[in-house]
C-alpha positions as CSV (number, residue, x, y, z in Angstrom):
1,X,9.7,15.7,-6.2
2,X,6.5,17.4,-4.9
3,X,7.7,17.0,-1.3
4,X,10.9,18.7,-2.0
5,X,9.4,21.6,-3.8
6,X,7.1,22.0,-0.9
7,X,10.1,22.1,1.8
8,X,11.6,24.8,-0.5
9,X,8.8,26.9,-0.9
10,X,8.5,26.6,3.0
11,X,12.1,27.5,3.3
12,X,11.5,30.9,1.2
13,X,8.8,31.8,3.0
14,X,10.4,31.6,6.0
15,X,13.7,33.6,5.0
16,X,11.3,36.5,3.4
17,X,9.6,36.5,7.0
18,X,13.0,36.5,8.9
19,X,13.9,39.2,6.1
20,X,11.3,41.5,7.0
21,X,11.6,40.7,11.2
22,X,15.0,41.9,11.1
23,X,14.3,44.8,9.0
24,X,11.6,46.0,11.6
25,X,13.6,45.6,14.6
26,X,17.3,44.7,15.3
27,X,16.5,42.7,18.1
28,X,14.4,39.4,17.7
29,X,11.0,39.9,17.2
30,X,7.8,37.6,18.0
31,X,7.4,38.2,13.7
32,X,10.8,36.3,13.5
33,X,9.6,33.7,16.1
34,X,6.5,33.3,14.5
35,X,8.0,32.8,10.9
36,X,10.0,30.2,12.2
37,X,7.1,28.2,13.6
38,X,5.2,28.6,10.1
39,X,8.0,27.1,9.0
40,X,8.2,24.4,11.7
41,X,4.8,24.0,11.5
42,X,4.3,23.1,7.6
43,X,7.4,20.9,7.9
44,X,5.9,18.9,10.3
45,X,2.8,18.4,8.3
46,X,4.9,17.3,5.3
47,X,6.6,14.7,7.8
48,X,3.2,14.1,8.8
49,X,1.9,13.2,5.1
50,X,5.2,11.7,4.3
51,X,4.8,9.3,7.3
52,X,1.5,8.4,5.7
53,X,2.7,8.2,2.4
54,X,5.5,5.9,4.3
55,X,2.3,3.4,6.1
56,X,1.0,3.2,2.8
57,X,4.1,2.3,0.8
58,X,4.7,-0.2,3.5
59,X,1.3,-1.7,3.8
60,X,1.2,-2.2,-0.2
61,X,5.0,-3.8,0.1
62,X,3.6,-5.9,2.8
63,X,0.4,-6.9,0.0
64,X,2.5,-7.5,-2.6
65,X,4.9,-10.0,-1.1
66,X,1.5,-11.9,0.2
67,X,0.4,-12.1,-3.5
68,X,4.2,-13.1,-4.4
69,X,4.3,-15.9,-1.8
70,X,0.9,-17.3,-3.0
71,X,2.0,-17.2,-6.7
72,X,5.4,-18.9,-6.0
73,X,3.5,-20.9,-4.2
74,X,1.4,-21.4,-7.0
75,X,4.5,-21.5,-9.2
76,X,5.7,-25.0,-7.1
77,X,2.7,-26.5,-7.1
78,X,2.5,-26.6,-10.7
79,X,6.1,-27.5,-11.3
80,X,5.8,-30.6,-8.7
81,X,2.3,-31.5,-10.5
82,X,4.5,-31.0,-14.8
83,X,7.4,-33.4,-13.0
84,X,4.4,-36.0,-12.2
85,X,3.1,-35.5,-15.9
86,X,6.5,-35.9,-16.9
87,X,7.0,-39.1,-15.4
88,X,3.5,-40.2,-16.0
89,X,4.5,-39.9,-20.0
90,X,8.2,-41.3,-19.7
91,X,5.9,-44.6,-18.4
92,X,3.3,-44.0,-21.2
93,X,6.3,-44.0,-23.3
94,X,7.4,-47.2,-21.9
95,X,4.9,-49.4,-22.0
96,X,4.2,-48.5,-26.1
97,X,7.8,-49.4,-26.4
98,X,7.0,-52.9,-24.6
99,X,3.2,-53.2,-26.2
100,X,5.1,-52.8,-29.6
101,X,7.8,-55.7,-28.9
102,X,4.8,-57.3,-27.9
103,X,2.8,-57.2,-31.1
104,X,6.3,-57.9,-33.1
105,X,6.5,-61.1,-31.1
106,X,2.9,-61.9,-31.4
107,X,3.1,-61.3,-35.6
108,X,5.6,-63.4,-35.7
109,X,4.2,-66.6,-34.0
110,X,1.4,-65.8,-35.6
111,X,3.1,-66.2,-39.1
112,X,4.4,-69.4,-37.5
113,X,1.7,-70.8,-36.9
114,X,-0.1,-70.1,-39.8
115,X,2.9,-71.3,-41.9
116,X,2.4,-74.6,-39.7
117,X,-1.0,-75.0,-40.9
118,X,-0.4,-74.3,-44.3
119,X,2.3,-76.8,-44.3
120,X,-0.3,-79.4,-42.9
121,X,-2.9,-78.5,-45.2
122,X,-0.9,-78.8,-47.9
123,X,0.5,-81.8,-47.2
124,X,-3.3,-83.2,-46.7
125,X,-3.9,-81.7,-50.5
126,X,-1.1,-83.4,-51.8
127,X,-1.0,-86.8,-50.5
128,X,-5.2,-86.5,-51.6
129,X,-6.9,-89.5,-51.1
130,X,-4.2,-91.4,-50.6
131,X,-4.0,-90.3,-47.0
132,X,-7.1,-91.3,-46.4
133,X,-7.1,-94.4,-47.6
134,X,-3.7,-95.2,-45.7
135,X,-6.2,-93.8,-42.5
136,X,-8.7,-95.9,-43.4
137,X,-6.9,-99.4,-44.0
138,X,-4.6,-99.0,-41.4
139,X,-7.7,-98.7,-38.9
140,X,-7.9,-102.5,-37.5
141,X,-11.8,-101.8,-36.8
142,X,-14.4,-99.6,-37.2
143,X,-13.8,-98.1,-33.7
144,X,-10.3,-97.7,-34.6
145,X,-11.1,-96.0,-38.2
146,X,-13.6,-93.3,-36.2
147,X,-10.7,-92.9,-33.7
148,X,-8.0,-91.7,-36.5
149,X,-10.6,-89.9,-38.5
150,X,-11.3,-87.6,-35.3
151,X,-7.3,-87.6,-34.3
152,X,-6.9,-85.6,-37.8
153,X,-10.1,-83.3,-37.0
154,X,-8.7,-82.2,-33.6
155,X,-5.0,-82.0,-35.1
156,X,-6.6,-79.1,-38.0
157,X,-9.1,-77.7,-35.0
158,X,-6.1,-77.1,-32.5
159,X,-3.8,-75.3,-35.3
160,X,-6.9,-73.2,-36.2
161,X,-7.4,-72.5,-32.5
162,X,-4.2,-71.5,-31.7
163,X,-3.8,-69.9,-35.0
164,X,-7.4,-67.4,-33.7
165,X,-6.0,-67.5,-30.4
166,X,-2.7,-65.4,-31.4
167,X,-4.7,-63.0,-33.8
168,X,-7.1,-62.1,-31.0
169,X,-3.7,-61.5,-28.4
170,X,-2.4,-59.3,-31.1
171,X,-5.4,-57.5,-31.5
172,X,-5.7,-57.1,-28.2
173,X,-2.1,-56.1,-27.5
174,X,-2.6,-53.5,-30.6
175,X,-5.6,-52.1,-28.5
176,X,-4.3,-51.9,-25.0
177,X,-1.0,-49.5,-27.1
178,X,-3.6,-47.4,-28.9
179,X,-5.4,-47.2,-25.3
180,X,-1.6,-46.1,-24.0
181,X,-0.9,-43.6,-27.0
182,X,-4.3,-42.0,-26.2
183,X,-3.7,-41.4,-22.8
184,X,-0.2,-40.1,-23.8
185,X,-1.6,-37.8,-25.8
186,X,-3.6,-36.4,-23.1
187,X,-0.6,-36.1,-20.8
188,X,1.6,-34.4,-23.6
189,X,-2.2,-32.0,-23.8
190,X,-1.9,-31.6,-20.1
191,X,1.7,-30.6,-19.6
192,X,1.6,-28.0,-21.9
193,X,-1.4,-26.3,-20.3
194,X,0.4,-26.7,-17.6
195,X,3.6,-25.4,-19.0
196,X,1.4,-22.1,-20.3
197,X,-0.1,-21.5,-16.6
198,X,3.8,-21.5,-15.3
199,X,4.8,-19.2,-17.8
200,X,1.8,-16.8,-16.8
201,X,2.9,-17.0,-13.1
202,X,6.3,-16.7,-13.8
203,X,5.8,-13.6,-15.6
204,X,3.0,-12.5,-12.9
205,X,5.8,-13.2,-9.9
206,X,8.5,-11.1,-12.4
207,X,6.3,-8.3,-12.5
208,X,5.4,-8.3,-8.3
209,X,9.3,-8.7,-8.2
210,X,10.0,-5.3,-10.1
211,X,6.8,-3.7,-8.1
212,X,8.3,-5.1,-4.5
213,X,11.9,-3.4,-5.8
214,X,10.2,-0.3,-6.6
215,X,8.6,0.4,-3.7
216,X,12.1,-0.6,-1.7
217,X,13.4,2.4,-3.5
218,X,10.1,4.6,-2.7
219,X,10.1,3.9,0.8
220,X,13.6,4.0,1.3
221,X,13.5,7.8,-0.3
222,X,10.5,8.7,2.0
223,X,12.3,7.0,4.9
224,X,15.0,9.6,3.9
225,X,13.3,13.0,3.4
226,X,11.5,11.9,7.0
227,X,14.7,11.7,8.8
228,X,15.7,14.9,6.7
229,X,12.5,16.9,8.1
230,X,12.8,15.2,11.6
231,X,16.6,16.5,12.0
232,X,15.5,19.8,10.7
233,X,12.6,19.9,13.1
234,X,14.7,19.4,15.5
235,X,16.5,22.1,14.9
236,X,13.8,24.6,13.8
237,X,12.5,24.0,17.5
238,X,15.8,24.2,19.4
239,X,16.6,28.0,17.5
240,X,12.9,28.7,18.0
241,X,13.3,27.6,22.2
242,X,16.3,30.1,22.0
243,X,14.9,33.0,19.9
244,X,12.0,32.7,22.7
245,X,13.8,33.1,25.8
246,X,16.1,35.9,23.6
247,X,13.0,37.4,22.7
248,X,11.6,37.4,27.0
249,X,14.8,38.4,28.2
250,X,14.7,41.4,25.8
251,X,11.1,42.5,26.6
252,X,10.5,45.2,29.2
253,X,9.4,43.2,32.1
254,X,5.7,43.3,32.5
255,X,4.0,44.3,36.4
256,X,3.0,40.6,36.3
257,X,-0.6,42.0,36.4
258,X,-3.5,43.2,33.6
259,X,-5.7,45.9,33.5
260,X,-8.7,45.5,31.3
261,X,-7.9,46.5,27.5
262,X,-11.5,47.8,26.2
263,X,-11.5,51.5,28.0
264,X,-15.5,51.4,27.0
265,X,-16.6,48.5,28.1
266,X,-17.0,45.4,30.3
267,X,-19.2,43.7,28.7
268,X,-17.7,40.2,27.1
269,X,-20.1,38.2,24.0
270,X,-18.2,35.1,23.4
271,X,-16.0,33.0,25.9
272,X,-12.6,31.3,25.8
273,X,-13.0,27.7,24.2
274,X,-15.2,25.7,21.6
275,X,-18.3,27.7,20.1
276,X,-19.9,27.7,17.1
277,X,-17.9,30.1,14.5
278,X,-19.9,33.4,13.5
279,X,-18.6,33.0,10.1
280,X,-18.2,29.7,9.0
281,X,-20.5,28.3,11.2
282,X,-18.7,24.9,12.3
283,X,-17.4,24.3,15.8
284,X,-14.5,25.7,16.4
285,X,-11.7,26.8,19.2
286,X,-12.0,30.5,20.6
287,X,-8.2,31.1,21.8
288,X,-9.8,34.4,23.3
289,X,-11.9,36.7,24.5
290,X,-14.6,39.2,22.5
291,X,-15.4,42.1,24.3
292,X,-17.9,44.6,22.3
293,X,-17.1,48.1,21.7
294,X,-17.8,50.7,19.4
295,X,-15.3,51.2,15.9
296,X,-12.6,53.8,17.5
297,X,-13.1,53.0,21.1
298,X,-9.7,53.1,22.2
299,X,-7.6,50.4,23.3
300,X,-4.6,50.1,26.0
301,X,-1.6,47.8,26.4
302,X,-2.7,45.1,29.8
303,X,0.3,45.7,31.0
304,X,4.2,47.1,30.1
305,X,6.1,45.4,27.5
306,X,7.9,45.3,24.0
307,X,5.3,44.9,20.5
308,X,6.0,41.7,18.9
309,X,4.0,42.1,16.4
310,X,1.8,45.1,15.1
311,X,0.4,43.4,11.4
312,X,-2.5,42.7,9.3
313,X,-3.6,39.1,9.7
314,X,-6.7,37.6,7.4
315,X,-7.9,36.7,10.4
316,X,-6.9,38.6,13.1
317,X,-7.7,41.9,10.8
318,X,-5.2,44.2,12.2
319,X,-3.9,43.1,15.1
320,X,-1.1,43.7,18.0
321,X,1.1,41.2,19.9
322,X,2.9,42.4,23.7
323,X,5.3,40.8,24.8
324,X,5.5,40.7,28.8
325,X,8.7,39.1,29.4
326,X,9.1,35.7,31.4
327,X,6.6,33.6,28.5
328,X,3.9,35.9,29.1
329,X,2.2,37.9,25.7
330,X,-1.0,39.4,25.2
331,X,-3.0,39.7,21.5
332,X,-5.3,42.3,20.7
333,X,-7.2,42.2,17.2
334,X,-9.5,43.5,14.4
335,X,-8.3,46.6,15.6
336,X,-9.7,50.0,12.7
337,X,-6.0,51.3,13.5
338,X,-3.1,50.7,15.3
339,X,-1.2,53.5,17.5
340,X,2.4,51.7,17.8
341,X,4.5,49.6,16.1
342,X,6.6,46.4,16.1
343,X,10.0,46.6,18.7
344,X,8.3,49.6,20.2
345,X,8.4,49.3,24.0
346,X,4.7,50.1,25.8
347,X,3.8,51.0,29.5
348,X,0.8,49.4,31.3
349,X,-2.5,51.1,30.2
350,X,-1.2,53.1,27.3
351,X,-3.3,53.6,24.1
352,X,-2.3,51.0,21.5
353,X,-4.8,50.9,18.8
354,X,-8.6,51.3,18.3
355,X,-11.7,49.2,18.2
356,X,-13.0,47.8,14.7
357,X,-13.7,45.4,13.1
358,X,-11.1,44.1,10.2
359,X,-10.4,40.6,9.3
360,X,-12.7,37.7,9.8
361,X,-15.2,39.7,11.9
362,X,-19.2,40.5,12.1
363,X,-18.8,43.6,13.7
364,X,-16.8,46.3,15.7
365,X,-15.1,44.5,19.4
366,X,-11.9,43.7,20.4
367,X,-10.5,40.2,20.1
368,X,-8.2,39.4,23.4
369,X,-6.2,36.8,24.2
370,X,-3.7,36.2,27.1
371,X,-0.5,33.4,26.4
372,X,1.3,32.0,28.6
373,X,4.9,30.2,27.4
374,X,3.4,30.3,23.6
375,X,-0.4,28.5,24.6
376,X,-3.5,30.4,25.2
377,X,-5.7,30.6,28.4
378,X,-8.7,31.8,29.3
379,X,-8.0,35.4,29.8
380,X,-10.7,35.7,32.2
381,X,-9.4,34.1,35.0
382,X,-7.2,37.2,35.4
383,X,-10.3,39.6,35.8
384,X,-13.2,40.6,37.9
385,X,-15.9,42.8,37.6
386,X,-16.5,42.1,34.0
387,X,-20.1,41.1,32.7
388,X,-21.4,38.1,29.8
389,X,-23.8,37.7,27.4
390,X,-23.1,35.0,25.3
């Protein structure tokens, strides 16, 4: 993984930096301390873009099981409205079954009743004229003759009637099931629509189920490298805290006082704190002091103590680091040339290196700074008699 490659690359430069600190001086040496903060420091911004990595894993998790509860949501809402369909067509179903007993039934008294008026009719055709002369003679009157004729009439009308009657129920019947069947149809139509848009959702909620696992996996392998790097931070600043006060208690102890470092001049051209960068041009912190000077103007130690550091920096140029004892350290860069070296021990005012202008520089002066317990302060505060032009 790219984070582990990074935490091993930071671990070999680190032990090529310790390497080389030991190799220069026995004791520990501000090169050693400051390797192990270059190592401290990029650990801490890989924890720092693993914790965002982390936010964001957990912020997509948090997404992704929104979209899963609205599609199981989804997912319910169609299977509660298939089960309705479902039940809709079971009754569908049902009432065809009934319409068809229906139009059985109404076929067959329909045949009936047309086998009734057959029956009648034929017995009118074969009793011929006879019948109506029976009609006729057995009338006692006029009145009465009129009465039987019509008696007969409505006898034929009502079979007829009926007869019509059933047809049009059985037609209707017939139309009311083809009415249902339709409608079935359309339910059958609808429930596998339905059916299809389930299977999409079920496939779209298996799919945010493997995603929501996978990033489970991802964060809980982040979570683990961050506890990793927090344990080692830890314990990168707890041997740093100790090579420190090693470091101090094995410094020549300082007067507790500076003498100014540039034996040419007083004159300082940019502050301690935010300025606009000579260089680049953007706003940035001035952990120092610049106080002009001429290339090889000689420079002297503020006050006694043990070199730290006595290296070539791309920034710093060439550049020297005392150490003062009891947290106290003084840096001195972009120096042409240096006059001692690292674990060599330094009296107050002695000639360390010379004015130049190496590094990220626009011309020969001395770069100072003052720390106090590992921060910078304004080195100024310590002197008088200087003068500015900024």
């Amino acid at each position: 993984m790219r984070v582990h490659k990074k935490l091993s690359a930071l671990v070999c430069a680190a032990a090529l930096a310790l390497g080389l600190a030991f190799t220069t001086a026995q004791a520990v040496s501000q090169a050693e301390i400051d390797a192990l903060e270059a190592q401290r420091d990029g650990i801490s911004a890989q924890k720092s873009e693993l914790k965002t990595k982390l936010n964001e894993l957990e912020q997509n998790q948090e997404t992704l099981l929104e979209q899963k509860r609205a599609i199981d949501e989804q997912i319910e809402l169609l299977r509660q409205e298939i089960e309705l369909i479902g039940e809709q067509i079971d009754l569908y179903a049902r009432l065809i079954e009934q319409k068809e007993i229906e139009i059985e039934e109404a076929v067959a008294e329909e045949e009936l009743q047309q086998e009734r008026l057959r029956v009648r009719v034929r017995a009118m055709e074969e009793n011929g004229s006879a019948s109506y002369i029976s009609i006729i003679l057995g009338a006692s009157d006029f009145k009465d003759l009129l009465s039987r004729l019509d008696f007969v009439k409505s006898v034929m009308d009502y079979d007829k009637n009926l007869y019509d009657t059933l047809v049009a129920q059985r037609l209707k019947v017939e139309q009311v099931k083809a009415e249902y069947e339709a409608l079935l149809e359309e339910m059958k139509l609808k429930e596998a629509e339905l059916e299809a848009s389930k299977a999409e959702l079920d496939e779209q909620s298996r799919q945010a189920d493997e995603l929501i696992a996978q990033l489970v996996a991802q964060i809980a392998e982040h979570q683990e490298l961050f506890d990793r790097y927090s344990a080692e931070l830890t314990e990168l600043q707890a041997d740093i805290d100790r090579k420190t006060k090693e470091l101090q208690s094995q410094a020549a102890a300082g007067t507790g006082t500076y003498i100014w470092p540039q034996t040419t001049s007083n004159l300082v051209v940019s502050p301690y704190g935010y300025r606009i960068h000579p260089i680049y041009g953007d706003r940035r912190f001035h952990y120092g002091i610049d106080i002009n000077g001429y290339t090889g103007d000689a420079i002297v130690a503020a006050d006694s103590g043990t070199v730290a550091l006595a290296t070539y920096g791309s920034g710093y140029g060439n550049y020297i680091m005392i150490n003062h004892g009891n947290g106290n350290a003084t840096l001195y860069a972009h120096m042409s040339s240096m006059a001692v070296s690292a674990g060599q021990t330094v009296t107050q005012g002695q000639v360390i290196g010379y004015v130049g202008s190496t590094g990220a520089s626009t011309g020969p002066h001395l770069h100072y700074e003052i720390r106090v317990n590992g921060a910078t302060v304004d080195p100024l505060k310590y002197y008088t008699g200087y003068t500015t032009r900024y």
